[in-house]
gemmi code that builds the backbone of each chain (N, CA, C; Angstrom):
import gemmi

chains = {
    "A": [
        ("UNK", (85.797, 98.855, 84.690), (87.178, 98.582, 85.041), (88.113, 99.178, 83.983)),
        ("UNK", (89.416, 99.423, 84.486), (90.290, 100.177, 83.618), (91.147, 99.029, 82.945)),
        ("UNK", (91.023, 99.073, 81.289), (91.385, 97.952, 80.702), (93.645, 98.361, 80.508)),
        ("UNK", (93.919, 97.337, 80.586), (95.853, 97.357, 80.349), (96.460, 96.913, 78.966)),
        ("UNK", (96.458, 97.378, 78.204), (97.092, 96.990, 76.880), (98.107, 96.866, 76.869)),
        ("UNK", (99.006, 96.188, 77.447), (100.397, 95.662, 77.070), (101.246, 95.434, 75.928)),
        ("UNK", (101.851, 95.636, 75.387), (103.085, 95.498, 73.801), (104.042, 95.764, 74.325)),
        ("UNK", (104.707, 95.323, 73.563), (104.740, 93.228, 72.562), (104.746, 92.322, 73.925)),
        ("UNK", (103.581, 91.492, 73.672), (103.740, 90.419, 74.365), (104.988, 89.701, 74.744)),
        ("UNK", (105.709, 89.581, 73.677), (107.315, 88.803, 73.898), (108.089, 89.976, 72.800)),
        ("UNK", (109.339, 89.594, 73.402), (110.592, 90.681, 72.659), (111.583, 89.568, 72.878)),
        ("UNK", (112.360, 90.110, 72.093), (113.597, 88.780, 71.826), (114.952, 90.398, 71.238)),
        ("UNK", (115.865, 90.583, 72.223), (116.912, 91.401, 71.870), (118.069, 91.010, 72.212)),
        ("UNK", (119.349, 91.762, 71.888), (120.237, 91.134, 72.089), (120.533, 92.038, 73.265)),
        ("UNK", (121.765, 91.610, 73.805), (122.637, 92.105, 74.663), (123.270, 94.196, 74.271)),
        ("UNK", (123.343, 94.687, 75.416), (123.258, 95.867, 74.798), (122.581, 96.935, 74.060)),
        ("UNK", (121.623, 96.417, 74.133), (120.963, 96.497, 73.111), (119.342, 97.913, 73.787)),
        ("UNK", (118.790, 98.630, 73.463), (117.711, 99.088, 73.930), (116.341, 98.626, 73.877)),
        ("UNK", (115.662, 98.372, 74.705), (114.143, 98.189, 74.744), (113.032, 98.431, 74.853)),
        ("UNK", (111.947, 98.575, 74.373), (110.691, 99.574, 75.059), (109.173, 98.707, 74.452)),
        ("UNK", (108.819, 98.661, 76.364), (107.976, 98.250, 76.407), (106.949, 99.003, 76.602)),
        ("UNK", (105.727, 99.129, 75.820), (104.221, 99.659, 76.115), (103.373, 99.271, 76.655)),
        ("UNK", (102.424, 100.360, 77.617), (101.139, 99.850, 78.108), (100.333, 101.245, 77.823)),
        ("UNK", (98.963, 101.134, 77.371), (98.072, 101.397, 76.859), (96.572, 101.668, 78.060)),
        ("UNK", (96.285, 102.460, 78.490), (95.241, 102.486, 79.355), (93.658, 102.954, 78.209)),
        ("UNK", (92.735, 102.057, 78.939), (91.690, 102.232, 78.679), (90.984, 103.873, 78.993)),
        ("UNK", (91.943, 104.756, 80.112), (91.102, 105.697, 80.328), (92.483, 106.533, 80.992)),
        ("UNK", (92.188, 107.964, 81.375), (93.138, 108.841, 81.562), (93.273, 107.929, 83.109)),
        ("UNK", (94.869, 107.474, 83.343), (95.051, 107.427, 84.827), (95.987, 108.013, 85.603)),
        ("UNK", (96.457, 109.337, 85.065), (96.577, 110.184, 85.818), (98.510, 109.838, 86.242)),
        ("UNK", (98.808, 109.412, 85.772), (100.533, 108.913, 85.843), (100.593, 107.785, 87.029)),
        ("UNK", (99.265, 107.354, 87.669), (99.041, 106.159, 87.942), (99.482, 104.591, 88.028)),
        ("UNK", (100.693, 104.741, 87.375), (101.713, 103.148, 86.376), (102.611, 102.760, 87.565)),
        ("UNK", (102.213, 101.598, 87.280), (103.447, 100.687, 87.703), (104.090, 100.337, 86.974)),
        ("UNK", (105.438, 99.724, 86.946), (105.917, 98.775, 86.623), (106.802, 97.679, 87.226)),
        ("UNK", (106.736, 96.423, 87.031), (107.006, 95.518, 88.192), (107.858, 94.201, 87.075)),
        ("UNK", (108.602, 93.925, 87.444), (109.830, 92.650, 86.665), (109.671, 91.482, 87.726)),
        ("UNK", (109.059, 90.165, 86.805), (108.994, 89.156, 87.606), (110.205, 87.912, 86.701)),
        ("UNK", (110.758, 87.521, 87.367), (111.762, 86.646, 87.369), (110.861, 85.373, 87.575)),
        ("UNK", (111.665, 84.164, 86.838), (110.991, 82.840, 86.487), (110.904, 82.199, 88.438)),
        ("UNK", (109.737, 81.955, 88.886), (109.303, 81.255, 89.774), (109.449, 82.327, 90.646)),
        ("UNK", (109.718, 83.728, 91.082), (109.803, 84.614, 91.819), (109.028, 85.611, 91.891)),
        ("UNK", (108.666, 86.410, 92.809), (107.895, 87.578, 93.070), (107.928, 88.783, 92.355)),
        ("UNK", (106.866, 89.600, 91.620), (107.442, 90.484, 91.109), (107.888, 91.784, 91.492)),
        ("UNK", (108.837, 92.306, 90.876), (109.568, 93.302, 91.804), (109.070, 94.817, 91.589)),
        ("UNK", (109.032, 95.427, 92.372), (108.561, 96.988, 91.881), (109.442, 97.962, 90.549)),
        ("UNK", (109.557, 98.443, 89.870), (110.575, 98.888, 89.242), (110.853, 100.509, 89.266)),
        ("UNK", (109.480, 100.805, 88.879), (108.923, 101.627, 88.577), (107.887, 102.482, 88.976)),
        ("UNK", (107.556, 103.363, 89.778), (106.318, 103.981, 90.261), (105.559, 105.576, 89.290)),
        ("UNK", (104.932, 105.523, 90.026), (104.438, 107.379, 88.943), (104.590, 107.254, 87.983)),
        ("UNK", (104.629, 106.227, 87.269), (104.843, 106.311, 85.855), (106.463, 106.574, 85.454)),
        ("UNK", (107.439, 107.639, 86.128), (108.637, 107.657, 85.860), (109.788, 107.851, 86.995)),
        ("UNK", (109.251, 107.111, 88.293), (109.933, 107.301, 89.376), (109.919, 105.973, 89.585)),
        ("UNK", (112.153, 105.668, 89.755), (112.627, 104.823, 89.438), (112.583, 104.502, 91.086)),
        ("UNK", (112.426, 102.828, 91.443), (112.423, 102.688, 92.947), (113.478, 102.621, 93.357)),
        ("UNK", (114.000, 102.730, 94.815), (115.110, 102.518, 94.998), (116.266, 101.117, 94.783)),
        ("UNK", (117.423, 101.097, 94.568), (117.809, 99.843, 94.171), (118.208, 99.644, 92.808)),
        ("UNK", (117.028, 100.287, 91.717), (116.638, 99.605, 90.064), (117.772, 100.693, 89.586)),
        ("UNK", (118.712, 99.578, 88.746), (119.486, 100.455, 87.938), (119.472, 101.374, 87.007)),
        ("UNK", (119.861, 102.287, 86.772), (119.162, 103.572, 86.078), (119.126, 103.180, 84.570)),
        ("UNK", (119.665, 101.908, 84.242), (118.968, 101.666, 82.579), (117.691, 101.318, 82.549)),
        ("UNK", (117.290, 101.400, 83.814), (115.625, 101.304, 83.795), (114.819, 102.760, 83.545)),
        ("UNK", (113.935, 102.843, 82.822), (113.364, 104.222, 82.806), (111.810, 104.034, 82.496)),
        ("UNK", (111.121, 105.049, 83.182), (109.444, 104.735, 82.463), (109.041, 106.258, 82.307)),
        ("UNK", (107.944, 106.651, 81.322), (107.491, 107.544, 81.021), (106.334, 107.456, 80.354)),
        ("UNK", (105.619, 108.685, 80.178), (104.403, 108.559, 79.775), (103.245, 109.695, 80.677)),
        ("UNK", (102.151, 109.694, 80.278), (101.223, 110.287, 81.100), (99.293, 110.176, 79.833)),
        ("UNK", (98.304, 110.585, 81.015), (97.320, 110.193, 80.423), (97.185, 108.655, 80.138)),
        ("UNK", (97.163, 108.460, 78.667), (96.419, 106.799, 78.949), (97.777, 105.895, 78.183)),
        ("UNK", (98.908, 106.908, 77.579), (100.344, 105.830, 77.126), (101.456, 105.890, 77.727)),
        ("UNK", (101.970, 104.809, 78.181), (103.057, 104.689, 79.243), (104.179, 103.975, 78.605)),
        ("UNK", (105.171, 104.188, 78.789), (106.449, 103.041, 78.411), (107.625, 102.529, 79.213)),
        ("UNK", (107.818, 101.807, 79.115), (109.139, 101.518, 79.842), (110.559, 100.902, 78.994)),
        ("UNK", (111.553, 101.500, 79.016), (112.602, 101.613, 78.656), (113.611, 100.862, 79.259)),
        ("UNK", (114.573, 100.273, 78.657), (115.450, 99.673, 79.180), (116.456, 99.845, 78.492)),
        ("UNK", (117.754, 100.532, 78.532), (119.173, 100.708, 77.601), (119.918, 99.541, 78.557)),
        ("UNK", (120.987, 99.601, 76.955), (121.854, 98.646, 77.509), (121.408, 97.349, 78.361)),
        ("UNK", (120.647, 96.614, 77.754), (120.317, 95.135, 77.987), (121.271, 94.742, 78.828)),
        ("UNK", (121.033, 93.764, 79.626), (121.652, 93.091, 80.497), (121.543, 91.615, 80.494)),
        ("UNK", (122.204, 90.287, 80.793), (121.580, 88.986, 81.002), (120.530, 89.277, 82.031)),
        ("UNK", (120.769, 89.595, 82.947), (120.022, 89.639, 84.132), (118.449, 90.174, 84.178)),
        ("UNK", (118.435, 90.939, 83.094), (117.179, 91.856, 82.754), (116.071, 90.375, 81.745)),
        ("UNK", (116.502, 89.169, 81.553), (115.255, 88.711, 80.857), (114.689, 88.182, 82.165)),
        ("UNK", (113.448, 88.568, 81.733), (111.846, 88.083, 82.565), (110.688, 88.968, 81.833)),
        ("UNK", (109.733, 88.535, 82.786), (108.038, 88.789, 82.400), (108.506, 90.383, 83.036)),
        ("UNK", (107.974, 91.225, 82.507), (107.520, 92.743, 82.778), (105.775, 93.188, 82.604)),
        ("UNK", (105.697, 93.533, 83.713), (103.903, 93.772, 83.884), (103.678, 95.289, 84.046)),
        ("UNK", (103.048, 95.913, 83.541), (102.454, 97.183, 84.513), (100.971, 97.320, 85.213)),
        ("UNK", (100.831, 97.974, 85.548), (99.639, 97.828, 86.239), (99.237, 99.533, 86.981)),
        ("UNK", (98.059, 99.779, 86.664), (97.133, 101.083, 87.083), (96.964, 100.749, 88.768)),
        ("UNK", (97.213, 102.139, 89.469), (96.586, 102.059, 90.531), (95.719, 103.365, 90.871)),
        ("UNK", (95.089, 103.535, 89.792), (94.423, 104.805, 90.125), (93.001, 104.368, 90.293)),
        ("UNK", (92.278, 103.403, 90.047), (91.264, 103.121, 90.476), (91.017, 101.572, 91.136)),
        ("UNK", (90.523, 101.938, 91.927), (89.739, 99.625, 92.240), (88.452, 99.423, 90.646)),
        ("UNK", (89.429, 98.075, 90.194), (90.390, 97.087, 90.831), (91.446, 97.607, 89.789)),
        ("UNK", (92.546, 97.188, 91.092), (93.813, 97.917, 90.264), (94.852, 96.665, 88.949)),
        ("UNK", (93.987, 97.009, 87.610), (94.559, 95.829, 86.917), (95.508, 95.948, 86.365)),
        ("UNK", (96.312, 94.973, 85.866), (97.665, 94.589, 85.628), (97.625, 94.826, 83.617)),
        ("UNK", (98.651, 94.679, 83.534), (98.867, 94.680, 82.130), (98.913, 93.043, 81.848)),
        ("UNK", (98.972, 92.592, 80.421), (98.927, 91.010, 80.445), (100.752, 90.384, 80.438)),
        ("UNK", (101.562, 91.336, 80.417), (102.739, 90.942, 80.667), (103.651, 91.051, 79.171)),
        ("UNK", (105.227, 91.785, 79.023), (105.759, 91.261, 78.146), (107.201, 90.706, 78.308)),
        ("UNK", (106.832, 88.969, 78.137), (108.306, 88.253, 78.385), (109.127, 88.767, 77.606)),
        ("UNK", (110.242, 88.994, 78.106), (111.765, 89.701, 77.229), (113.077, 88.509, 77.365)),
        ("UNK", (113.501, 88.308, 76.022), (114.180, 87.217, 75.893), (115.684, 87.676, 75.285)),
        ("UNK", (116.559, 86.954, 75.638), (118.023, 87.189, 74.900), (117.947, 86.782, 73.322)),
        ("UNK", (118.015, 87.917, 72.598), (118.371, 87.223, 71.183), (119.765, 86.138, 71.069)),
    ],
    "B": [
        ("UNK", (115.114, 94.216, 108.322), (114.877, 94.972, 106.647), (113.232, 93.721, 106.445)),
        ("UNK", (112.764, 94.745, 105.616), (111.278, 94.281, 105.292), (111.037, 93.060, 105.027)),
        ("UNK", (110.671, 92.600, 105.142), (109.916, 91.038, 104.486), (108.375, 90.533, 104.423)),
        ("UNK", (108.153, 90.458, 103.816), (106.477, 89.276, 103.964), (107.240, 87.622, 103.809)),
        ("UNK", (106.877, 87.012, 104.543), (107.056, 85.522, 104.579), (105.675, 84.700, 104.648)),
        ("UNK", (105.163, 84.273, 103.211), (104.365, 83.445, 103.014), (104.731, 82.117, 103.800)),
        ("UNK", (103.234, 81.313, 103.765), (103.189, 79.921, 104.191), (103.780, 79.218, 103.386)),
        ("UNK", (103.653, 77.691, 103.201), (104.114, 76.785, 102.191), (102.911, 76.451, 101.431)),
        ("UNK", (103.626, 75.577, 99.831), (102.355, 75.340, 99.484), (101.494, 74.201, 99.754)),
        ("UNK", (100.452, 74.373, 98.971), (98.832, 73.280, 99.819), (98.499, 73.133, 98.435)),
        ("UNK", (98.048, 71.567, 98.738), (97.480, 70.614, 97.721), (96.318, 70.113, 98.417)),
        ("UNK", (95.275, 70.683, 97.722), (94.040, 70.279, 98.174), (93.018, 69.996, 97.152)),
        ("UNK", (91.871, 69.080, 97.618), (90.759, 68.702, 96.758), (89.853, 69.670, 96.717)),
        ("UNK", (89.195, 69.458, 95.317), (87.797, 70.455, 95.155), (86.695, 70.183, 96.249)),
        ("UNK", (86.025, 71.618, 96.804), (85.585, 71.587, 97.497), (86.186, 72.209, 99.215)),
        ("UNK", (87.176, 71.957, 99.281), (88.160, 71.703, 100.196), (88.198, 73.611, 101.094)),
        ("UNK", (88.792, 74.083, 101.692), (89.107, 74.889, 102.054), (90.738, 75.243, 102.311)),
        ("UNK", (91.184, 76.560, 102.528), (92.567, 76.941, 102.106), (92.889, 78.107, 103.033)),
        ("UNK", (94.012, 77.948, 103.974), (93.954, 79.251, 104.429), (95.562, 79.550, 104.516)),
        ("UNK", (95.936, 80.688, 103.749), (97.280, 80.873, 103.848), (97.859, 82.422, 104.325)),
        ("UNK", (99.063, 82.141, 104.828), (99.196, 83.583, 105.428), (100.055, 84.264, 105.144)),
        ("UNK", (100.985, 85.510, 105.168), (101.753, 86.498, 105.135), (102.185, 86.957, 106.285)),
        ("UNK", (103.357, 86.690, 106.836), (104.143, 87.688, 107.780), (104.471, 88.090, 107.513)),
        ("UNK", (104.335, 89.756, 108.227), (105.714, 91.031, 108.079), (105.824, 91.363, 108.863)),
        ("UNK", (107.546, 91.949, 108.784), (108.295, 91.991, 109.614), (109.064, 93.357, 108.718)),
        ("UNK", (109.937, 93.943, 110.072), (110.662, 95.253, 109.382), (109.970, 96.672, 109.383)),
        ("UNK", (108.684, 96.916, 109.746), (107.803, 97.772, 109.637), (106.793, 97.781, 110.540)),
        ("UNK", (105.937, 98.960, 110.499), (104.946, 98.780, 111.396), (103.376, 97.984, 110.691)),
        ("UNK", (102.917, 96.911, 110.848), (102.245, 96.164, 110.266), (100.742, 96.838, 109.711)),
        ("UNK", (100.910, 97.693, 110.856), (99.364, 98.725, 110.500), (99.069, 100.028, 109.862)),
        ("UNK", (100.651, 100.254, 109.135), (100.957, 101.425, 108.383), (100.608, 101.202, 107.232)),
        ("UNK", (100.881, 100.090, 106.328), (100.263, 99.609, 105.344), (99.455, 98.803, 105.023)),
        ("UNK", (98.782, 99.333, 104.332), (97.804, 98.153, 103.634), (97.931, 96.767, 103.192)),
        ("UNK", (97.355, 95.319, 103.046), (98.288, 94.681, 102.177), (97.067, 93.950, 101.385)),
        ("UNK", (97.496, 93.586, 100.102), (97.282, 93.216, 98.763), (97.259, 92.331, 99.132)),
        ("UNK", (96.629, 91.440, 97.939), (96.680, 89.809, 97.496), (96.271, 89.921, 95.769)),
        ("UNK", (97.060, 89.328, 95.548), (97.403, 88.916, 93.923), (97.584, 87.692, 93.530)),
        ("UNK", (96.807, 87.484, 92.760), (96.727, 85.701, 91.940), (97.495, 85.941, 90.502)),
        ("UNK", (98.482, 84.495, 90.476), (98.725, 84.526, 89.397), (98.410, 82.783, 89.183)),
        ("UNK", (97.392, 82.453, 87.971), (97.253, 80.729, 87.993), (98.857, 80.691, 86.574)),
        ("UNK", (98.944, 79.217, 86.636), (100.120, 78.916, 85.938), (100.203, 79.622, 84.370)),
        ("UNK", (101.499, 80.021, 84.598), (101.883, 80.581, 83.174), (100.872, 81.802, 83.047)),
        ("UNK", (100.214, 82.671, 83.512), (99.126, 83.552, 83.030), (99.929, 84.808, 84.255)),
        ("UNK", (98.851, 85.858, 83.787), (99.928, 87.212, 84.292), (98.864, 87.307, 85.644)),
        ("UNK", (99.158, 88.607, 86.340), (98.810, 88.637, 87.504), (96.947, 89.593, 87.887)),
        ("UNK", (96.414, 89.005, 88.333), (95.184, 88.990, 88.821), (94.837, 90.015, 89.895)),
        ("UNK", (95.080, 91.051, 90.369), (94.382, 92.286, 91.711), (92.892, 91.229, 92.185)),
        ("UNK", (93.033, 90.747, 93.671), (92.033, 90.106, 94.213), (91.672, 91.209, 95.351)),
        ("UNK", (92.366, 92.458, 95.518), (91.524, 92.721, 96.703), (92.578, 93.679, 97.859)),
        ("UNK", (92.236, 94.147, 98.701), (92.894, 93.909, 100.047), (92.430, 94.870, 101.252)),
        ("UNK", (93.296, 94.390, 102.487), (92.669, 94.787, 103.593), (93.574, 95.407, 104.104)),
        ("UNK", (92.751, 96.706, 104.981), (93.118, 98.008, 105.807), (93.507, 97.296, 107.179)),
        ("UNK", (94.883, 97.424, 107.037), (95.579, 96.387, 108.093), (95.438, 97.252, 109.778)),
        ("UNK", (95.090, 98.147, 109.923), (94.847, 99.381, 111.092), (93.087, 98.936, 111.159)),
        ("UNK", (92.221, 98.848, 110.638), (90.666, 98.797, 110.735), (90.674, 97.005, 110.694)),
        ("UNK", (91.237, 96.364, 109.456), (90.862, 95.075, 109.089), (89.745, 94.842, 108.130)),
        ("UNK", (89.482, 96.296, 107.886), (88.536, 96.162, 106.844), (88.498, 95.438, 105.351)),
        ("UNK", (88.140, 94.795, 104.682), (88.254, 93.732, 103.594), (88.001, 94.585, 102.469)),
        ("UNK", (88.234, 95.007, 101.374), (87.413, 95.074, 99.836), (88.169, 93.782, 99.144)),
        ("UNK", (87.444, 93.385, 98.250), (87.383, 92.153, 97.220), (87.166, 92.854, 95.768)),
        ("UNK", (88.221, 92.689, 94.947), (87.323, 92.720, 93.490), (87.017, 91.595, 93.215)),
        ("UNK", (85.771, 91.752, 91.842), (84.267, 91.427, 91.681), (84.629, 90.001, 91.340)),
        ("UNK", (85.593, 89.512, 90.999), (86.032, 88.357, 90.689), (86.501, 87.352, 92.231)),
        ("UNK", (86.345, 88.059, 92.957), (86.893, 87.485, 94.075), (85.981, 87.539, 95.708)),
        ("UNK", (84.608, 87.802, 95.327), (83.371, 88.281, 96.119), (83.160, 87.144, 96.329)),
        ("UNK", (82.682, 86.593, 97.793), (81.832, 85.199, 98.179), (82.766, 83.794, 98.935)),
        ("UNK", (84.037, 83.632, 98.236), (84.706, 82.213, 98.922), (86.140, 83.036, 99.419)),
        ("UNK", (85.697, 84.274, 99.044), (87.524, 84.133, 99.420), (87.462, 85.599, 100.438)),
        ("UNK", (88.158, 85.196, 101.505), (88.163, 85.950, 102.896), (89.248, 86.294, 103.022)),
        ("UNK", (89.630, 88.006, 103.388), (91.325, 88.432, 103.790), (90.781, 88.677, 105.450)),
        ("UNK", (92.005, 88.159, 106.457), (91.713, 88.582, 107.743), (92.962, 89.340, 108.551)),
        ("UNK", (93.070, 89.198, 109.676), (94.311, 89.626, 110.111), (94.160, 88.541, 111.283)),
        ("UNK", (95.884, 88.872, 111.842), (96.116, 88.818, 112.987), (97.300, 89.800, 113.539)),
        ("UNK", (97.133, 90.933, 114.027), (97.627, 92.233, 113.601), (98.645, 92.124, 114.641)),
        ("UNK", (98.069, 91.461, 116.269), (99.364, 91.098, 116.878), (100.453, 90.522, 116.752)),
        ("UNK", (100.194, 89.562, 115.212), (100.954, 88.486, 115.240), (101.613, 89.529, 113.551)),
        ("UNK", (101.353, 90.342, 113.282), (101.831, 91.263, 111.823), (101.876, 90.186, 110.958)),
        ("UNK", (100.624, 89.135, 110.825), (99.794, 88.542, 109.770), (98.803, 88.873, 108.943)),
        ("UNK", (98.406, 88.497, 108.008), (97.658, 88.818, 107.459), (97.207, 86.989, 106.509)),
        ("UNK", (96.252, 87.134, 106.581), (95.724, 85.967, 106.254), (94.277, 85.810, 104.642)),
        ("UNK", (94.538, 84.892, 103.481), (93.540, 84.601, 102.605), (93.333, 82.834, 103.098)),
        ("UNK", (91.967, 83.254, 103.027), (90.868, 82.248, 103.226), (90.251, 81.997, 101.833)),
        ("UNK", (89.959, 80.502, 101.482), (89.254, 80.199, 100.064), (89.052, 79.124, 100.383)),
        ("UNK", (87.441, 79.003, 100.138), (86.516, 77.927, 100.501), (85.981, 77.262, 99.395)),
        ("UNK", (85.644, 75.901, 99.489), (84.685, 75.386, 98.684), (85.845, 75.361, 97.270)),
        ("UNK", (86.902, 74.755, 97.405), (88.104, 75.094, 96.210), (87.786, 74.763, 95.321)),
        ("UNK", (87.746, 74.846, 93.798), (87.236, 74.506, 92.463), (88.792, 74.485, 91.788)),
        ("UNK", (88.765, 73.988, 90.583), (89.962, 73.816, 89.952), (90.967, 74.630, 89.785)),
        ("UNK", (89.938, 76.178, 89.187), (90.297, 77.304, 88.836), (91.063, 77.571, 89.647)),
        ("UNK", (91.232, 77.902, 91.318), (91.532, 78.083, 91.804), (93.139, 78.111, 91.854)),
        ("UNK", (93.817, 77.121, 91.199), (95.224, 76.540, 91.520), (95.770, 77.553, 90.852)),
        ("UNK", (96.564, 78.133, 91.456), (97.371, 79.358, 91.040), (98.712, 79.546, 92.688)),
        ("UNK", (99.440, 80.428, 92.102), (99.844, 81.374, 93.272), (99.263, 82.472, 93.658)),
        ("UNK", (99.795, 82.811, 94.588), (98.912, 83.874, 95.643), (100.062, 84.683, 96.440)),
        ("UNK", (99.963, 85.883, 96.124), (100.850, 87.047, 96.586), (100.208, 87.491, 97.732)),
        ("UNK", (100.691, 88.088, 98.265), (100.741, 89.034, 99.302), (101.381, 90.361, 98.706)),
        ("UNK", (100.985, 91.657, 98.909), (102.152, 92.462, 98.365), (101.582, 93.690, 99.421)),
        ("UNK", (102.988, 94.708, 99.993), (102.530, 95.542, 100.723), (102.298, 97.170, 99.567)),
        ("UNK", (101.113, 97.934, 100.393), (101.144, 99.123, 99.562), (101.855, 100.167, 100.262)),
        ("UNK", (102.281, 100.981, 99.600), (103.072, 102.092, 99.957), (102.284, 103.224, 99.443)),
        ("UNK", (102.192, 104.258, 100.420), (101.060, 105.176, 99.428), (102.012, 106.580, 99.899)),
        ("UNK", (102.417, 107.233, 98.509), (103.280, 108.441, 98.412), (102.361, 109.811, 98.411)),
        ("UNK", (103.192, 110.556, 97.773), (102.208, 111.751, 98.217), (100.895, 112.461, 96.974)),
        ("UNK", (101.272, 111.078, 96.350), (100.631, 111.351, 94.565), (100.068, 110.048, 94.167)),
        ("UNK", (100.384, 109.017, 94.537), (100.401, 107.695, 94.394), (100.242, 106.542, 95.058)),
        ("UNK", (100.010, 105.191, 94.983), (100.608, 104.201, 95.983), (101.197, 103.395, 94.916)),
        ("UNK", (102.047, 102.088, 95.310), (102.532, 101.384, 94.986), (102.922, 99.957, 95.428)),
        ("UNK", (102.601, 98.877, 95.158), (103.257, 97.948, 95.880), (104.366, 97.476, 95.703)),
        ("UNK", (105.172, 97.875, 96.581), (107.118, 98.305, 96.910), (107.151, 96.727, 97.567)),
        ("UNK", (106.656, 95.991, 98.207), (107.417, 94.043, 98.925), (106.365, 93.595, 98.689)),
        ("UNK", (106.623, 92.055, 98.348), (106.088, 91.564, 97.789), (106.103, 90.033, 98.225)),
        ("UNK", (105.100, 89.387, 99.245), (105.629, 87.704, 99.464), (106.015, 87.215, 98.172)),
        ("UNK", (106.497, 85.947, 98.719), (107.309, 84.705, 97.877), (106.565, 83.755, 97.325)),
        ("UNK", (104.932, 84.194, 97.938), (104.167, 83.534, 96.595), (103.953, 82.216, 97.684)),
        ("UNK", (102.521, 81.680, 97.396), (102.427, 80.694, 97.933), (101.293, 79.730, 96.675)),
        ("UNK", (102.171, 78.494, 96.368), (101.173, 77.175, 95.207), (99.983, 77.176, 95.822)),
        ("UNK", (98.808, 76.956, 95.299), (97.719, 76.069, 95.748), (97.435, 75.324, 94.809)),
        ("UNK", (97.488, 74.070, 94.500), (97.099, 73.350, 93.784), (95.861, 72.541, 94.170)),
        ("UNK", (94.940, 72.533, 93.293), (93.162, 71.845, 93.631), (92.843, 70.710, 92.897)),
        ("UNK", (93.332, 69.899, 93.200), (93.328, 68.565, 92.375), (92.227, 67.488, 92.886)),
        ("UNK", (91.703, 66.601, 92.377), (90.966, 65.372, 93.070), (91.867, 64.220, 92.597)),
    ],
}
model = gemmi.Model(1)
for chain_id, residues in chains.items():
    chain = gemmi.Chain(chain_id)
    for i, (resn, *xyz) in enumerate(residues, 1):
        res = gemmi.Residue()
        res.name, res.seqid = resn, gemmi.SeqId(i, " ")
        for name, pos in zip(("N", "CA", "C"), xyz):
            atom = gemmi.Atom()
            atom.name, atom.element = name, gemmi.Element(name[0])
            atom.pos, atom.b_iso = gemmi.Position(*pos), 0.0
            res.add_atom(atom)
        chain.add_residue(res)
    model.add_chain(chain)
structure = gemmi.Structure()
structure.add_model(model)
structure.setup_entities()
C-alpha cells in the first residue's frame, strides 16, 4: 500500500497570513493528489485534483503543487472560513489512502 | 444540481447488522463509480472500497473484506453499505463519495453527508 505522510499535523496562523501544507508519498504517484477540506461535523470537500488543478468553486488562494512522491498545498491570505482538517489522499493505486490530516487553526 | 443524500444515523448493538444508503440525484447514476469512506471519531479518513455502479461490481480494501457489503439499487440511483456482525470498532461515519475520472486522473468531486453508526451494548 502507498503510505501518506502528512505535515504539520496542526498549524495555528493568523489571519492573512500564508500556509503550506505537506504530503509525502511512499512511492512515485504520478501527480495522483488530492486534496480535500473537511469542516467540523461536515463532508469533506474536494479542493484540489492532479495535484495542481484547482476544482471548480475553490477560491484561487487555494493552490497545490508538487509531482513524484512531494506534494503541497498552499493557502495565501488566510481566511476565517479556511480553519478545518485538510487531508490529501493518492488515487493512483487501490487502496486509495488518505493522508492523516492537518487541522489549521486561527492564531 | 448533484447530491448524494445519506440515510440517518443507527445505533446498534454488537453483533447486530447495519445497512445504510446513498442517493443520487443530478446525474446519471451509472456514469460514476461510488466510494465509501470511514471516518471513526476524531481520526482521519479510511478508503473502504467501492462499486462499479453500471456492472455493480464490489472491490473492498483489505481492511474491509468479509462483513461489509456495497450493493446497488441502480433503479432507485442508490447505492447501499451493508455491515454485519457489528463490533465496537465499527462506530464511525461512513461516506459515500462519487468518483469523477478525468482524462489523467479521478477524483472524488460529491461527497454524502456522512452517516453515525454507533455500536454500543
Amino acid at each position: 500500500d502507498i503510505q501518506m505522510t502528512q505535515s504539520p499535523a496542526s498549524l495555528s496562523a493568523s489571519l492573512g497570513e500564508t500556509v503550506t501544507i505537506e504530503c509525502l508519498a511512499s512511492e512515485d504517484i504520478y501527480s495522483n493528489l488530492a486534496w480535500y477540506q473537511q469542516k467540523p461535523g461536515k463532508s469533506p470537500q474536494l479542493l484540489i485534483y492532479y495535484a495542481n488543478s484547482l476544482n471548480d468553486g475553490v477560491p484561487s488562494r487555494f493552490s497545490g503543487s508538487g509531482s513524484g512522491t512531494q506534494y503541497s498545498l498552499k493557502i495565501n491570505s488566510l481566511q476565517s472560513e479556511d480553519v478545518s482538517i485538510y487531508f490529501c489522499q493518492q488515487n493512483y493505486d487501490s487502496p486509495y489512502t488518505f493522508g492523516a490530516g492537518t487541522k489549521l487553526e486561527l492564531k | 444540481q448533484i447530491q448524494l443524500v445519506q440515510s440517518g444515523p443507527e445505533l446498534k448493538k454488537p453483533g447486530e447488522s447495519v445497512k445504510i444508503s446513498c442517493k443520487a440525484s443530478g446525474y446519471t447514476f451509472t456514469d460514476y463509480a461510488m466510494h465509501w469512506v470511514k471516518q471513526a471519531p476524531g481520526k482521519g479518513l479510511k478508503w473502504m472500497g467501492w462499486i462499479n455502479t453500471y456492472t455493480g461490481k464490489p472491490t473492498y480494501a483489505d481492511d474491509f473484506k468479509g462483513r461489509f457489503v456495497f450493493s446497488l439499487e441502480a433503479s432507485a440511483s442508490t447505492a447501499n453499505l451493508q455491515i454485519s456482525n457489528l463490533k465496537n470498532e465499527d462506530t464511525a461515519t461512513y461516506f459515500c463519495a462519487r468518483e469523477t475520472m478525468g482524462i489523467t486522473t479521478s477524483y472524488f468531486d460529491y461527497w454524502g453527508q456522512g452517516v453515525m453508526v454507533t455500536v454500543s451494548s
